[in-house]
N, C-alpha and C positions, 0 to 999 in steps of 0.2 A: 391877476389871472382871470380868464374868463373862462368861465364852466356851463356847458350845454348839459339841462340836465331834459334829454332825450329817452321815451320809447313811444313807436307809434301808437302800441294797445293802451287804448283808454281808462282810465279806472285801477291804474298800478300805482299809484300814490306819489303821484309827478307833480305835481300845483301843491298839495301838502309839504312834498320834499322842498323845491324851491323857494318855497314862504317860510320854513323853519330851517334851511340851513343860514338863508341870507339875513334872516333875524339874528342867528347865534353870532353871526359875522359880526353883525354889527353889535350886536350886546356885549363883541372883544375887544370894540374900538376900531375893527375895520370899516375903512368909509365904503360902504357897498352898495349898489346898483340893481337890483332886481326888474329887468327887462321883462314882460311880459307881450306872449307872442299871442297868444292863444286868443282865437277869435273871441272864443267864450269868456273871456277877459277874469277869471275868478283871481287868479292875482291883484290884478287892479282894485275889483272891486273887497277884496279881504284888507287890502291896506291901506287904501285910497280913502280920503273923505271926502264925500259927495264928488265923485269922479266926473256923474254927467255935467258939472257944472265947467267942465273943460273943453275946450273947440274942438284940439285936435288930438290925435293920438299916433303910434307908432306906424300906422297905415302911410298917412298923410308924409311924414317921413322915407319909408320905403319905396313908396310909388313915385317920390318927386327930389331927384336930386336937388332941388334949389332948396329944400328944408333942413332945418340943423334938427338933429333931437333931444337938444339942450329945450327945445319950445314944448317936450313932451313929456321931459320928466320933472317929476314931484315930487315933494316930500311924502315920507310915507308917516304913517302911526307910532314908528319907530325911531329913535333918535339914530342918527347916524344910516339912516338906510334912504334910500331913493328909489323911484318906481320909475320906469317910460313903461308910460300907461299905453293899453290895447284895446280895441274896441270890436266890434260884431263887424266892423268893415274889413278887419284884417284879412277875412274870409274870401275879399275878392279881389287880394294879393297879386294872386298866381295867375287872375283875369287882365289883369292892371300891368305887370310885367311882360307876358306874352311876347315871345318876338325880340327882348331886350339884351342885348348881348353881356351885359354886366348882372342882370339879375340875379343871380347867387351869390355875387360881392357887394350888395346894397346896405345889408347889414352891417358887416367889417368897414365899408365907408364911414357908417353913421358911427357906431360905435369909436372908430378911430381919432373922432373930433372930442368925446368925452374918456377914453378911456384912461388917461394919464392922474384924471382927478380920484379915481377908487382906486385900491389895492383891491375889490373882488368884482366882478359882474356877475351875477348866478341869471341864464337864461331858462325860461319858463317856455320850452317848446310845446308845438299844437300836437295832436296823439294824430299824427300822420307823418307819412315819408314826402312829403309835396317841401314845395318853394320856400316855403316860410321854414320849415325844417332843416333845409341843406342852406340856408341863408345863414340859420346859426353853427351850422356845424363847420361852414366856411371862416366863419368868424372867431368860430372859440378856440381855445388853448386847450381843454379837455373835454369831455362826456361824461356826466356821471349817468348809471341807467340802473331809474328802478325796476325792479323785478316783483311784482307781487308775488305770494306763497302760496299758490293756487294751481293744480294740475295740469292747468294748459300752458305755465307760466311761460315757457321758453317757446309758444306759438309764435313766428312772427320776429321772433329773436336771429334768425339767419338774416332777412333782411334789412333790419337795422344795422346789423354786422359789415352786410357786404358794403353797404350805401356808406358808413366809418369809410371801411376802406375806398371806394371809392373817391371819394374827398380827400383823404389822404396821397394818393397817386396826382391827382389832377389840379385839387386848388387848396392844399391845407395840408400842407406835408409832416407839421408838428404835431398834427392832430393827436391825443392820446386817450385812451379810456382810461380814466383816473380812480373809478370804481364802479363796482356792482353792488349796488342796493336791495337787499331782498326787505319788501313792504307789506303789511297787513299779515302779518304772521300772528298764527294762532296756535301757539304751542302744545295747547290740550289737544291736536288733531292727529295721529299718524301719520295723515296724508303729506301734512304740513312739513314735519321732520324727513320725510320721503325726498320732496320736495326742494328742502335746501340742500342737502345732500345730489341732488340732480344739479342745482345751478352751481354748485361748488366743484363738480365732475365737469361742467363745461368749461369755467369761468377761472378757475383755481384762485392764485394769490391777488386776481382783481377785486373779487368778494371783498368788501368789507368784513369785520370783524363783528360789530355791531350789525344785531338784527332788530327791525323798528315794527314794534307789536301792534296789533289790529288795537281798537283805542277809542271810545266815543270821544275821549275829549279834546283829541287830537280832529276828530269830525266837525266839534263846534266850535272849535276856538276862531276859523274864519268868517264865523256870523257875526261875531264879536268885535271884529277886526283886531284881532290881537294874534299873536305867535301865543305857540303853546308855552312857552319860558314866561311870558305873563298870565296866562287865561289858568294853569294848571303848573308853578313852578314845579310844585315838588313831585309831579306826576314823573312814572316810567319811561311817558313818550318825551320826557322834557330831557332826561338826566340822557336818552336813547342819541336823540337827535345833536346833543351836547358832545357826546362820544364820536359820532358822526363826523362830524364838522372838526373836531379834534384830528381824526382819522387823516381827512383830507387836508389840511393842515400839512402833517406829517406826510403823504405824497407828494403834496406841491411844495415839498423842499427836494424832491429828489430826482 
């Protein structure tokens, strides 16, 4: 299954999500895939050792049909997980495709040549609605979208919505949102409680059940390079994130 884990607002615990759910995967013995799109490449560099010491990355891939992305992906820190690393060039994407009549199917290409070797791909989308975003969403089997717990939380949330749907009418009919992840929740708030109770009135049974709490250790365990299941086993965000992944598990048999 491949999971686009999608919202364009920055700072909702998207690159945290995708690094600890595709850990848990793999710490179940699923052989998984964590793609990373994100200019900003913090996947890469959370899992990767010594990443710049590699030529090329998922850019070089996207922009050039003649490349496989078997040349791009790595082992990661984790047994059982792999990375197609991203670099600061991803950024000029959308400059590189221009004009290209396939350019939202370049991903589902690449993807297509390795997807038979994992049972999961968890993608790592950039916090925008651009090329590299609808690239994954043409490609994936579902969406998961975190939601931080923050007052503005559902700013910016219609358009994510419509652009699913879009993609779904035109180049990804299977498409499905698999769940809603509300992130950085800080239960001593009102606001907070307010909050999920808002995204649960929009979103109903897509909610996950699990809610993943605001966390330093969950902040540092990507300096580390490690998933929070090693940096912090028996922490809250470990046993949260565990639940999580269990969660989806149980959708994607259904």
């Amino acid at each position: 299954m491949i999971i686009a884990i999608a919202n364009q607002k920055g700072g909702v615990g998207k690159t945290t999500t995708a690094l600890n759910v595709s850990a848990a995967l793999a710490f179940m013995g699923k052989n998984t895939l964590l793609v990373d799109t994100d200019p900003q490449a913090n996947s890469t560099l959370s899992f990767v050792e010594d990443p710049h010491k590699y030529e090329r990355s998922l850019y070089d891939v996207l922009s050039n049909n003649n490349e496989n992305i078997k040349e791009v992906i790595v082992k990661s820190t984790i047994p059982g997980l792999d990375v197609a690393m991203s670099r600061i060039s991803m950024a000029k994407l959308e400059a590189a495709l221009l004009g290209d009549i396939d350019s939202h199917y370049r991903m589902k290409e690449a993807l297509g040549k390795v997807k038979n070797k994992y049972d999961f791909i968890i993608i790592d989308t950039a916090p925008t609605l651009g090329l590299i975003t609808l690239n994954s969403l043409v490609a994936a089997d579902a969406v998961l979208i975190p939601i931080q717990s923050s007052y503005l939380c559902l700013e910016g949330t219609d358009d994510l919505l419509e652009t699913i749907d879009k993609v779904k009418k035109v180049a990804n009919k299977k498409l499905i949102i698999i769940g809603v992840l509300i992130t950085l929740h800080d239960k001593r708030t009102n606001i907070s409680k307010d909050v999920v109770e808002r995204i649960k009135s929009v979103f109903g049974k897509k909610v996950f059940n699990t809610v993943i709490s605001k966390s330093v250790k969950l902040e540092e365990s990507p300096a580390y390079k490690e998933s929070i299941f090693t940096f912090a086993p028996s922490s809250v965000s470990a046993k949260q994130y565990q639940k999580v992944v269990e969660e989806i598990l149980e959708r994607a048999k259904n």
